[in-house]
N, C-alpha and C positions, 0 to 999 in steps of 0.2 A: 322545126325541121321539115322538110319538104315527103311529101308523100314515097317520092322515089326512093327518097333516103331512108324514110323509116323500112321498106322491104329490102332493102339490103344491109341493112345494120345484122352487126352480129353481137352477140351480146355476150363475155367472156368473165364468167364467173369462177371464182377463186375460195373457198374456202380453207382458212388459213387459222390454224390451232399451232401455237408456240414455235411459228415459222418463223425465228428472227435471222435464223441461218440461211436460209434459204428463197426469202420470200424477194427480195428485191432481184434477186435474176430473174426470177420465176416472169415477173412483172417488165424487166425490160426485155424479154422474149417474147412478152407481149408487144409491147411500146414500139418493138423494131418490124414488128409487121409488113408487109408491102400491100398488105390491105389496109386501108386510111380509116374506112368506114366502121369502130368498133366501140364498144362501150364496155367497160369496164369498172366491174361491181366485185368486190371482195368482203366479204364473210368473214369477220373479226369473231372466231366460234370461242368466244371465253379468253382468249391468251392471257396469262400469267407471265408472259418474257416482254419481250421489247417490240412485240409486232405490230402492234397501235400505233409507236411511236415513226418506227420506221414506214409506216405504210400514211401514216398525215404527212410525210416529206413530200408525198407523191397525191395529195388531196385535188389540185386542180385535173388532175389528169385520171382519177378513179375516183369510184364512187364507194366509201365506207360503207359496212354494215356491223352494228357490234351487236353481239347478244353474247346471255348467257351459255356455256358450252353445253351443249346439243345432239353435237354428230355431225359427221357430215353430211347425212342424206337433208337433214332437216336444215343445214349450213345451204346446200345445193339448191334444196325446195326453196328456200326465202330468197336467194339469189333468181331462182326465172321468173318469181313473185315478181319480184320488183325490175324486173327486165324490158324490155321495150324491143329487143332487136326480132327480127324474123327467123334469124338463124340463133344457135345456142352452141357454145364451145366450152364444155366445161372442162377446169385444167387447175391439177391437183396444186399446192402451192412451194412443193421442190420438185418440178418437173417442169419443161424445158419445150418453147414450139419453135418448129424452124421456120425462119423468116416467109417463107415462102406460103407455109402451111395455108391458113386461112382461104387465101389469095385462089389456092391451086382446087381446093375441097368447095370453097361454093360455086365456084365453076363450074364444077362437076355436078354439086346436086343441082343447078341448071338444067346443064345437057341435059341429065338423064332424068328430070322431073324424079330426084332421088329424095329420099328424107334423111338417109342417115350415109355422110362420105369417111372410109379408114383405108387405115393406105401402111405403111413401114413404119417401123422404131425401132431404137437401139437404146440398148441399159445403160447408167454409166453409174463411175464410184468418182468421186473427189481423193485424189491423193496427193499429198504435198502442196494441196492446192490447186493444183491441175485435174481437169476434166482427163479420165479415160474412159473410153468405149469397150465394156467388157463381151456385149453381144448385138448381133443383130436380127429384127425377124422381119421375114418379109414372106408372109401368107393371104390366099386368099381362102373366103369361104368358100365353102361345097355349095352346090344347089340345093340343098336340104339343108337352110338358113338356121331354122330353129334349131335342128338338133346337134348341130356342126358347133355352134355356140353355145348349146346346153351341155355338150360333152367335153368338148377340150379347147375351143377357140378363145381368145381372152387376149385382150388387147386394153392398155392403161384409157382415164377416157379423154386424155392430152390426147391423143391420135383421131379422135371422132371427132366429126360436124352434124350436129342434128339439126332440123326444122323444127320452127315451132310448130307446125300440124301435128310429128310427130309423139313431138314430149309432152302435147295437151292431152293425150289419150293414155299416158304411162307414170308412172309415179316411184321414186326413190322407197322400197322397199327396207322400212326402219326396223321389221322380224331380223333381215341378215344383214347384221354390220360390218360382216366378214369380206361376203359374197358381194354385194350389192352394186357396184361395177357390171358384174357378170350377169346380175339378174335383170339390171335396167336395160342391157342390150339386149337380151334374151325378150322382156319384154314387147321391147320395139319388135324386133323378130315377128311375135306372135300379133303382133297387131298390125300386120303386112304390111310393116314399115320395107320400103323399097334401099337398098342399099345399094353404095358402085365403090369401086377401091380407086384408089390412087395412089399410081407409084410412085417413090423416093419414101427416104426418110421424114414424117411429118413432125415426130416429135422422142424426147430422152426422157425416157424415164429413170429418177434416180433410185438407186439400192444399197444396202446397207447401214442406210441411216433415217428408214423411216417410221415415220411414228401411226404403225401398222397395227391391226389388230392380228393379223395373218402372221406375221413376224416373230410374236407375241406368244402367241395360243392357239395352236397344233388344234387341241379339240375342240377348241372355237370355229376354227376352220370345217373340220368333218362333220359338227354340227349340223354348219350351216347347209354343206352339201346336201348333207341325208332331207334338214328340211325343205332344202332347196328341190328334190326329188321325188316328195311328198306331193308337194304344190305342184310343179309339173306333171307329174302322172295324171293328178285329179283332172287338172285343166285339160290335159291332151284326150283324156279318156271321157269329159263330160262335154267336149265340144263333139268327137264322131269316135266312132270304136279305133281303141290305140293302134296307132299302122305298126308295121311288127320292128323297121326301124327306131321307131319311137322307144318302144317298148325294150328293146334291146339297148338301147342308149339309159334307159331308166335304171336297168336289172346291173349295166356296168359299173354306173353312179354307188348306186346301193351294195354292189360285192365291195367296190374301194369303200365303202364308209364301214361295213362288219369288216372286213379287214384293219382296218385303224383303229375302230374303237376294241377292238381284240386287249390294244394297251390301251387304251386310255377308258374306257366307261368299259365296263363287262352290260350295264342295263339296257345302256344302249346298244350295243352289240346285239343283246335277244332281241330288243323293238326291231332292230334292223333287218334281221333275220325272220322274222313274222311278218314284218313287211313288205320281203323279198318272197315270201310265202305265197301272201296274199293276192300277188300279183302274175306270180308263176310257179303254182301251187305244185306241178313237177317237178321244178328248178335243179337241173346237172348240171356242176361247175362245167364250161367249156373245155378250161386245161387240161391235159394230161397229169394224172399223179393218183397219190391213194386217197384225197376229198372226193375224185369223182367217182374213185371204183367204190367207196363206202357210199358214197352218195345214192348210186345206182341201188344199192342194196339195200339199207339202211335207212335213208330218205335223207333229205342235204340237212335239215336240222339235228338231226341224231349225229350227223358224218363229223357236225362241227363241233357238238359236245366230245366225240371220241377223238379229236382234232387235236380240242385243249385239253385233253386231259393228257395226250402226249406231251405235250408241251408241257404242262405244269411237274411230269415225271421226266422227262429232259432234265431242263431248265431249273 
Protein backbone atom coordinates (compact mmCIF):
# COMPACT_ATOMS: atom_id res chain seq x y z
CA UNK A 1 0.00 0.00 0.00
CA UNK A 2 1.41 3.11 -0.99
CA UNK A 3 2.52 5.70 1.64
CA UNK A 4 -0.21 8.09 0.84
CA UNK A 5 -2.67 5.54 1.61
CA UNK A 6 -1.33 4.10 4.67
CA UNK A 7 -1.95 8.06 6.33
CA UNK A 8 -5.30 8.06 5.28
CA UNK A 9 -6.43 4.78 6.18
CA UNK A 10 -8.71 4.54 8.95
CA UNK A 11 -8.85 1.70 10.93
CA UNK A 12 -12.55 0.56 12.28
CA UNK A 13 -12.40 -1.62 15.10
CA UNK A 14 -15.38 -3.82 16.32
CA UNK A 15 -15.44 -5.59 19.40
CA UNK A 16 -18.13 -8.03 19.31
CA UNK A 17 -19.16 -10.49 22.39
CA UNK A 18 -22.42 -12.74 21.41
CA UNK A 19 -23.37 -10.10 18.65
CA UNK A 20 -25.25 -12.55 16.31
CA UNK A 21 -28.13 -10.04 16.44
CA UNK A 22 -26.71 -7.35 15.56
CA UNK A 23 -23.25 -7.66 14.18
CA UNK A 24 -23.81 -7.81 10.46
CA UNK A 25 -25.63 -4.24 10.24
CA UNK A 26 -23.27 -2.95 12.53
CA UNK A 27 -20.69 -4.19 9.55
CA UNK A 28 -22.60 -3.17 6.56
CA UNK A 29 -22.79 0.48 8.12
CA UNK A 30 -19.49 0.13 7.77
CA UNK A 31 -19.09 -1.46 4.23
CA UNK A 32 -21.54 1.46 2.80
CA UNK A 33 -19.06 4.00 3.75
CA UNK A 34 -18.33 6.91 1.15
CA UNK A 35 -14.92 6.75 2.43
CA UNK A 36 -13.14 3.84 0.41
CA UNK A 37 -10.04 4.09 2.38
CA UNK A 38 -10.81 1.67 5.51
CA UNK A 39 -9.75 -1.41 7.23
CA UNK A 40 -11.52 -3.46 9.23
CA UNK A 41 -10.61 -5.53 12.30
CA UNK A 42 -13.21 -7.20 14.59
CA UNK A 43 -12.64 -8.54 17.96
CA UNK A 44 -14.22 -11.99 18.27
CA UNK A 45 -14.21 -11.19 22.59
CA UNK A 46 -15.07 -15.06 23.54
CA UNK A 47 -18.83 -15.41 21.68
CA UNK A 48 -20.68 -18.45 22.56
CA UNK A 49 -23.56 -17.62 19.83
CA UNK A 50 -23.18 -17.66 16.11
CA UNK A 51 -20.84 -14.52 15.82
CA UNK A 52 -17.84 -16.39 14.41
CA UNK A 53 -19.90 -17.81 12.07
CA UNK A 54 -21.55 -14.93 10.72
CA UNK A 55 -18.65 -12.52 10.78
CA UNK A 56 -16.26 -15.61 8.44
CA UNK A 57 -19.20 -14.71 5.74
CA UNK A 58 -17.60 -11.53 5.58
CA UNK A 59 -13.71 -12.77 5.91
CA UNK A 60 -12.48 -11.14 2.59
CA UNK A 61 -13.56 -7.93 3.53
CA UNK A 62 -12.55 -7.90 7.68
CA UNK A 63 -10.02 -8.80 9.40
CA UNK A 64 -10.86 -11.64 12.49
CA UNK A 65 -9.54 -11.49 15.81
CA UNK A 66 -10.81 -14.28 18.27
CA UNK A 67 -9.74 -14.62 21.88
CA UNK A 68 -10.80 -15.63 25.00
CA UNK A 69 -13.50 -13.17 26.49
CA UNK A 70 -11.68 -10.26 27.94
CA UNK A 71 -13.80 -7.03 27.94
CA UNK A 72 -14.02 -4.70 25.84
CA UNK A 73 -11.21 -2.27 26.68
CA UNK A 74 -8.81 -5.21 26.27
CA UNK A 75 -11.22 -6.35 22.85
CA UNK A 76 -10.45 -2.46 21.86
CA UNK A 77 -6.64 -2.44 22.97
CA UNK A 78 -5.79 -5.69 20.70
CA UNK A 79 -7.75 -4.11 17.96
CA UNK A 80 -5.42 -0.65 17.53
CA UNK A 81 -2.48 -3.29 18.37
CA UNK A 82 -3.06 -4.78 15.33
CA UNK A 83 -4.20 -1.68 13.17
CA UNK A 84 -2.25 0.08 10.67
CA UNK A 85 -4.67 3.05 9.83
CA UNK A 86 -3.74 6.76 10.93
CA UNK A 87 -6.97 7.43 11.86
CA UNK A 88 -8.95 5.04 14.58
CA UNK A 89 -12.89 4.71 14.54
CA UNK A 90 -14.02 2.52 17.19
CA UNK A 91 -17.64 1.28 16.97
CA UNK A 92 -19.53 -0.67 19.32
CA UNK A 93 -20.92 -4.03 17.45
CA UNK A 94 -24.99 -2.94 17.67
CA UNK A 95 -24.47 0.40 16.70
CA UNK A 96 -24.94 2.04 13.44
CA UNK A 97 -22.51 4.79 11.28
CA UNK A 98 -23.95 7.12 8.85
CA UNK A 99 -22.75 6.67 5.39
CA UNK A 100 -21.34 9.79 5.38
CA UNK A 101 -19.67 9.72 8.73
CA UNK A 102 -15.96 8.69 8.30
CA UNK A 103 -15.78 10.75 5.03
CA UNK A 104 -17.07 14.12 6.81
CA UNK A 105 -14.93 13.66 10.44
CA UNK A 106 -11.49 13.24 8.83
CA UNK A 107 -11.96 16.07 6.91
CA UNK A 108 -12.27 17.76 9.59
CA UNK A 109 -9.47 16.65 11.78
CA UNK A 110 -7.51 17.83 8.60
CA UNK A 111 -8.71 21.25 8.56
CA UNK A 112 -8.41 21.85 11.85
CA UNK A 113 -5.02 19.73 12.65
CA UNK A 114 -7.76 18.08 15.25
CA UNK A 115 -6.99 14.60 16.92
CA UNK A 116 -10.31 13.88 18.14
CA UNK A 117 -13.77 14.70 15.47
CA UNK A 118 -17.77 14.15 17.38
CA UNK A 119 -20.57 15.60 15.94
CA UNK A 120 -24.62 14.32 16.41
CA UNK A 121 -26.48 10.99 17.36
CA UNK A 122 -29.57 9.54 17.75
CA UNK A 123 -30.97 6.50 19.99
CA UNK A 124 -32.80 3.87 18.40
CA UNK A 125 -35.00 0.54 19.50
CA UNK A 126 -35.83 -2.18 16.95
CA UNK A 127 -39.62 -2.85 16.98
CA UNK A 128 -41.38 -5.05 14.82
CA UNK A 129 -38.33 -5.08 13.10
CA UNK A 130 -38.28 -1.72 12.04
CA UNK A 131 -35.64 0.85 13.21
CA UNK A 132 -37.14 3.87 15.44
CA UNK A 133 -35.50 6.86 16.43
CA UNK A 134 -36.46 7.42 19.91
CA UNK A 135 -33.96 10.60 20.55
CA UNK A 136 -31.70 13.04 19.31
CA UNK A 137 -28.65 14.93 20.72
CA UNK A 138 -26.85 17.41 19.23
CA UNK A 139 -24.25 19.13 21.66
CA UNK A 140 -21.29 20.82 21.65
CA UNK A 141 -18.59 21.04 24.41
CA UNK A 142 -17.83 24.00 26.51
CA UNK A 143 -14.42 25.48 26.46
CA UNK A 144 -13.34 23.77 29.56
CA UNK A 145 -12.97 20.39 27.50
CA UNK A 146 -11.91 18.47 30.56
CA UNK A 147 -14.32 19.21 32.96
CA UNK A 148 -17.54 19.58 30.43
CA UNK A 149 -16.58 15.78 29.68
CA UNK A 150 -15.69 14.82 33.37
CA UNK A 151 -19.09 16.13 34.33
CA UNK A 152 -21.94 15.37 32.05
CA UNK A 153 -20.77 15.20 28.27
CA UNK A 154 -20.88 11.55 26.96
CA UNK A 155 -21.26 10.60 23.69
CA UNK A 156 -21.27 6.62 22.40
CA UNK A 157 -17.71 6.10 20.77
CA UNK A 158 -19.69 5.32 17.10
CA UNK A 159 -19.76 9.25 17.00
CA UNK A 160 -15.73 9.79 17.45
CA UNK A 161 -12.80 9.86 15.13
CA UNK A 162 -9.53 9.73 16.87
CA UNK A 163 -5.81 9.96 15.39
CA UNK A 164 -3.37 7.73 16.12
CA UNK A 165 -1.00 10.53 17.78
CA UNK A 166 -3.87 10.65 19.92
CA UNK A 167 -4.71 7.17 21.21
CA UNK A 168 -0.66 6.42 21.53
CA UNK A 169 -0.65 8.69 24.52
CA UNK A 170 -4.01 7.11 26.30
CA UNK A 171 -5.05 3.86 27.19
CA UNK A 172 -8.65 1.89 27.61
CA UNK A 173 -8.91 2.09 31.49
CA UNK A 174 -9.76 -1.80 32.45
CA UNK A 175 -10.27 -0.32 36.65
CA UNK A 176 -13.87 1.05 35.05
CA UNK A 177 -15.70 -1.19 32.95
CA UNK A 178 -18.69 0.74 33.41
CA UNK A 179 -17.37 4.18 32.75
CA UNK A 180 -14.65 3.53 30.26
CA UNK A 181 -16.13 5.36 27.16
CA UNK A 182 -16.18 8.33 29.24
CA UNK A 183 -12.83 8.06 30.86
CA UNK A 184 -10.99 7.33 27.41
CA UNK A 185 -12.44 10.71 26.07
CA UNK A 186 -11.75 12.49 29.25
CA UNK A 187 -8.34 11.20 28.90
CA UNK A 188 -7.70 12.54 25.49
CA UNK A 189 -9.13 15.72 27.04
CA UNK A 190 -6.32 15.88 29.42
CA UNK A 191 -3.64 15.14 27.08
CA UNK A 192 -4.48 18.33 24.94
CA UNK A 193 -5.96 16.27 22.62
CA UNK A 194 -7.31 19.14 20.15
CA UNK A 195 -11.06 18.29 19.27
CA UNK A 196 -13.74 20.08 16.45
CA UNK A 197 -17.42 18.91 16.08
CA UNK A 198 -19.25 18.07 13.10
CA UNK A 199 -22.66 18.70 12.41
CA UNK A 200 -25.37 16.01 11.30
CA UNK A 201 -26.18 12.91 12.63
CA UNK A 202 -22.78 10.78 12.57
CA UNK A 203 -23.96 7.66 14.07
CA UNK A 204 -27.28 5.33 16.18
CA UNK A 205 -26.84 4.13 18.98
CA UNK A 206 -28.88 1.08 19.87
CA UNK A 207 -30.86 0.73 23.46
CA UNK A 208 -32.72 -1.66 25.13
CA UNK A 209 -31.05 -4.51 24.14
CA UNK A 210 -27.57 -4.10 25.08
CA UNK A 211 -25.24 -6.22 26.62
CA UNK A 212 -24.24 -3.33 29.13
CA UNK A 213 -22.72 -3.42 32.39
CA UNK A 214 -24.52 0.05 33.03
CA UNK A 215 -27.91 -1.58 32.05
CA UNK A 216 -27.17 -4.21 34.55
CA UNK A 217 -25.62 -2.64 37.82
CA UNK A 218 -26.82 0.55 39.16
CA UNK A 219 -23.78 0.22 41.80
CA UNK A 220 -21.54 -0.81 39.33
CA UNK A 221 -22.17 2.34 37.59
CA UNK A 222 -21.81 4.93 40.96
CA UNK A 223 -18.71 2.80 41.66
CA UNK A 224 -17.22 3.60 38.92
CA UNK A 225 -18.05 7.45 39.13
CA UNK A 226 -16.89 7.92 42.67
CA UNK A 227 -13.62 5.91 41.43
CA UNK A 228 -13.57 7.75 38.39
CA UNK A 229 -13.58 11.13 40.81
CA UNK A 230 -10.82 9.76 42.94
CA UNK A 231 -8.45 9.53 39.81
CA UNK A 232 -9.48 12.81 38.66
CA UNK A 233 -9.09 14.93 41.62
CA UNK A 234 -5.48 13.37 42.18
CA UNK A 235 -4.60 14.06 38.69
CA UNK A 236 -5.99 17.61 38.50
CA UNK A 237 -4.73 18.56 41.93
CA UNK A 238 -0.96 16.84 41.39
CA UNK A 239 -0.62 18.44 37.98
CA UNK A 240 -1.21 22.49 39.41
CA UNK A 241 -3.37 23.54 42.42
CA UNK A 242 -7.18 22.32 41.66
CA UNK A 243 -8.85 25.50 39.58
CA UNK A 244 -12.11 26.00 41.62
CA UNK A 245 -14.02 24.90 38.44
CA UNK A 246 -12.40 21.69 38.61
CA UNK A 247 -12.88 21.24 42.15
CA UNK A 248 -16.66 22.02 41.97
CA UNK A 249 -17.14 19.50 39.06
CA UNK A 250 -15.25 17.00 41.61
CA UNK A 251 -17.51 17.89 44.82
CA UNK A 252 -20.88 17.45 42.26
CA UNK A 253 -19.51 13.85 41.00
CA UNK A 254 -18.99 12.88 44.68
CA UNK A 255 -22.66 14.43 46.35
CA UNK A 256 -24.44 12.23 43.16
CA UNK A 257 -22.25 9.07 44.12
CA UNK A 258 -23.12 9.58 48.56
CA UNK A 259 -26.32 10.11 47.25
CA UNK A 260 -26.72 6.73 45.36
CA UNK A 261 -24.85 4.74 47.51
CA UNK A 262 -27.43 5.94 50.34
CA UNK A 263 -29.34 2.60 48.73
CA UNK A 264 -27.09 0.70 47.58
CA UNK A 265 -23.56 0.30 49.71
CA UNK A 266 -24.08 2.38 53.17
CA UNK A 267 -19.70 1.70 53.27
CA UNK A 268 -19.36 3.37 50.53
CA UNK A 269 -21.57 6.10 51.12
CA UNK A 270 -19.09 6.95 54.59
CA UNK A 271 -15.88 6.51 52.09
CA UNK A 272 -17.70 8.94 49.95
CA UNK A 273 -18.54 11.36 52.44
CA UNK A 274 -14.82 11.40 53.99
CA UNK A 275 -13.76 11.80 50.68
CA UNK A 276 -15.93 14.84 50.03
CA UNK A 277 -14.41 15.79 53.44
CA UNK A 278 -11.07 15.60 52.45
CA UNK A 279 -11.39 17.69 49.63
CA UNK A 280 -13.63 20.42 51.13
CA UNK A 281 -13.26 20.08 54.60
CA UNK A 282 -16.12 23.02 55.04
CA UNK A 283 -18.35 21.40 52.50
CA UNK A 284 -22.38 23.13 52.74
CA UNK A 285 -24.76 21.26 50.46
CA UNK A 286 -25.41 24.22 47.89
CA UNK A 287 -29.39 23.36 47.85
CA UNK A 288 -31.67 24.81 49.78
CA UNK A 289 -33.34 22.44 52.53
CA UNK A 290 -32.67 21.08 56.16
CA UNK A 291 -28.92 19.08 55.04
CA UNK A 292 -27.75 22.54 54.48
CA UNK A 293 -29.26 24.32 57.54
CA UNK A 294 -27.99 21.06 59.82
CA UNK A 295 -24.93 21.28 57.74
CA UNK A 296 -24.17 24.77 58.80
CA UNK A 297 -24.57 23.68 62.22
CA UNK A 298 -23.72 20.49 62.80
CA UNK A 299 -21.06 19.84 60.07
CA UNK A 300 -22.16 17.95 56.60
CA UNK A 301 -21.02 14.51 58.05
CA UNK A 302 -23.18 14.67 61.20
CA UNK A 303 -26.18 16.49 58.94
CA UNK A 304 -26.00 13.20 56.86
CA UNK A 305 -26.08 10.66 59.76
CA UNK A 306 -29.30 12.90 61.16
CA UNK A 307 -30.44 12.69 57.39
CA UNK A 308 -30.62 8.78 57.65
CA UNK A 309 -31.80 8.48 60.54
CA UNK A 310 -34.87 10.30 59.33
CA UNK A 311 -35.14 8.29 56.83
CA UNK A 312 -34.86 4.99 58.51
CA UNK A 313 -37.78 6.49 61.15
CA UNK A 314 -39.92 7.50 57.96
CA UNK A 315 -39.49 4.74 55.93
Amino acid sequence: MAEKKINDLVSVIIPAYNAELTIEKTLVSVFEQTYENIEIIVINDGSTDDTLKILRAFDEKIKIISTPNQGVSNARTLGTENSKGAYIQFLDADDLLDKHKINVQISALKQHDADIAYGDWQKFVIEDGEMRITEMIKRRLSDSVAVNIFSDFWCPPAVLLFSRKIISVIQWNKNLPVIQDARYLLDAALSNGIFTYTPGIMASYRIGQRNSLSTKNNLAFVKDCFVNAQEIYDYWNKESAIKKEEKHAIVRCVRYCINEFRYLDRKLQNKAIDFLLKISPNYIPEEKGSLRILSSILGYKNAEKVAMLKRRLIG
